[in-house]
C-alpha angles and dihedrals in degrees: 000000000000091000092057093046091049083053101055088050089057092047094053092046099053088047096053095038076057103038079042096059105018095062101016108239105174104192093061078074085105099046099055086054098058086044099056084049087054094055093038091055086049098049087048095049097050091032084087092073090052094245119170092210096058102042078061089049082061088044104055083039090060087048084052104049084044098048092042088078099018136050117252129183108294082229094062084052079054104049089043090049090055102037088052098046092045089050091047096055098045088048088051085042096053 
């Protein structure tokens, strides 16, 4: 059940890290930011077992946090986007 609810974090972050660059709604600044805390309190939490997957999860929240105030390559939103949606559907399959 865990798992499910950790997906769909990673779902709606990856929609709203998308909705939030692609068309440029400022005042989901906030937002984002919660967000990357979210998934950087997540890697944290699961990086104690070594896992690969959340070590990335520290670093995209770092991206985050750091795109949430800064412009970043519209081709790292891209490859985020994708990594998380893909995560967070495995993570719903399984």
């Amino acid at each position: 059940m865990i798992v499910k609810i950790l997906g769909l974090i990673d779902i709606v972050t990856a929609i709203m890290l998308w909705i939030f660059f692609v068309f440029e709604v400022s005042y989901l600044s906030q937002f984002i930011l919660l967000l990357g805390f979210i998934l950087l309190m997540k890697g944290i939490i699961f990086s104690f077992k070594f896992n690969i997957v959340s070590i990335i999860d520290i670093f995209i929240s770092f991206v985050i946090i750091y795109a949430s105030t800064n412009t970043i390559p519209f081709i790292v939103i891209v490859m985020l986007s994708i990594y998380l949606l893909q995560k967070g559907i495995f993570s719903l399959i399984a």
